[in-house]
Phi, psi and omega in degrees: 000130163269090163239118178242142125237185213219074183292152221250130165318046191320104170074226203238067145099196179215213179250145166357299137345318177260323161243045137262021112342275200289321168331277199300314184297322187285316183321287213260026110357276184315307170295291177337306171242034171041054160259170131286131161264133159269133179302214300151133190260060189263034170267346161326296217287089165017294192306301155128021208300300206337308158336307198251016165217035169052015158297126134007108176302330190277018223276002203261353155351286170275000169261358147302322178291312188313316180296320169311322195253346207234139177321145195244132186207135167234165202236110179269189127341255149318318147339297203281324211262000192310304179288358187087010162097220196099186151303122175273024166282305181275319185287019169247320138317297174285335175277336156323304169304312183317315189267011185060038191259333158300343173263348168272155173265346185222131161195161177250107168233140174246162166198143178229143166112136176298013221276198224024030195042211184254004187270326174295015233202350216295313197299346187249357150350280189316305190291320155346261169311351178270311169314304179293310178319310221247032164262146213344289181288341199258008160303314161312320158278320185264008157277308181306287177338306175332279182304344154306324187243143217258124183263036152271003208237157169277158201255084165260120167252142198230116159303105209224105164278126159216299216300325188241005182256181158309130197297182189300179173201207199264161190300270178339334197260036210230002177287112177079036165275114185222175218012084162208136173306149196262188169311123166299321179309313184299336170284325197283313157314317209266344167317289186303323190282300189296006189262307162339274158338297182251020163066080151078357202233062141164137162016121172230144178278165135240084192264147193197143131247049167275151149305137161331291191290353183279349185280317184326296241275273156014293187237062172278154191074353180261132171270131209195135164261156172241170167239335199309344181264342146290114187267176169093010215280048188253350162280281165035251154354290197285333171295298170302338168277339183302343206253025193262168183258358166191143176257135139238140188269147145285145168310118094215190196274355180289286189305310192298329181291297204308316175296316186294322142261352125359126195244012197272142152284149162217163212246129168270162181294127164295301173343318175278007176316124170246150136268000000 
């Protein structure tokens, strides 16, 4: 018997964030419908993620041929909202059962796509943070960070997004939007206000993929640990902001995994504020 899922690469992938969504969602597929789970097709990705969870450069070869040769069933949207949203744990069951797939023997079921946030997803948290714990660089980076951070003082981290998104805009133009910079200044205010506040006694991360110096400039007067010198660092990171005693986020889907794992409060731009 073959049973697999699988979340399925949409072009030749995306950032860290966008695909541990469909990651998580095929994780508890699988757990769900007595299935394997497959990573993530990260010989697509610019990014190299492969590197840091041991995939195949050809892996997305084979997960083609697997679509191809083995019955197919994909798990949508509709699918999910079918069941009434929600935990996707229960709409997964049921699109299982509908289809029989625990009594067939070989399939293929794939997803793709962020769509349902993260509270649906809730339930693959755990498997979450043990994948990134248990990829290649990051017991190594966040052992060097260790030392980098002083543990009499809290830990506040700030997500400084620049490099691939849309540069900043007017505060009004900033509702319901994501990858777009957010003000370099609004970090640098809200830094200064928590240090005020807490007379001085504590810390701040800086994770980025802005130049050093433009972060420097960012946090003068601040006592601020950096990452930009570490490589390989996209688990890392992400591990690391997770582990703060307050996020401040960027719009993205980066900053939103840090919070989502976090048991820490964090603070959003308001301007991007939805219901």
């Amino acid at each position: 018997m073959l049973k697999l899922c699988l979340p399925w690469v949409h072009g030749r992938g995306a950032g860290l964030g966008n695909e541990l969504v469909p990651w998580c969602r095929a994780f508890l597929a699988a757990q769900t419908l007595g299935a394997r789970c497959l990573p993530p097709a990260f010989g697509l990705n610019a990014r190299r993620y492969g590197r840091h969870f041991g995939t195949p450069a050809l892996d997305w070869l084979g997960h083609r041929a697997l679509r191809a040769v083995l019955p197919h069933v994909e798990f949508t949207e509709a699918d999910y909202l079918a069941q009434g949203g929600g935990d996707v744990v229960h709409a997964l069951r049921a699109f299982g059962e509908a289809r029989r797939l625990p009594q067939r023997a070989n399939w293929l079921l794939t997803t793709q796509g962020m769509w349902g946030g993260m509270a649906h997803i809730d339930a693959a948290r755990d498997f979450a943070l043990s994948t990134l714990h248990g990829s290649r660089f990051a017991a190594r980076n966040l052992l060097t960070l260790r030392q980098r951070l002083d543990p009499a003082l809290p830990v506040v981290g700030l997500h400084v997004r620049m490099g691939d998104f849309g540069a900043p805009v007017a505060p009004d133009a900033y509702r319901g939007r994501f990858n777009i910079s957010l003000p370099p200044e609004w970090y640098r205010q809200v830094a200064l206000s928590i240090q005020s506040l807490l007379g001085g006694q504590v810390q701040f991360l800086w994770v980025s993929d802005a130049p050093l110096e433009r972060l420097q400039g960012l946090a003068q007067g601040l006592r601020s640990v950096f990452t930009a010198d570490i490589p390989d660092a996209d688990c890392s990171d992400l591990l690391a902001l997770a582990r703060c005693d307050l996020l401040v986020c960027a719009v993205s889907s980066y900053s939103t995994w840090a919070a989502f794992l976090s048991d820490a409060p964090y603070l959003w731009y308001g301007p991007n504020l939805t219901l």
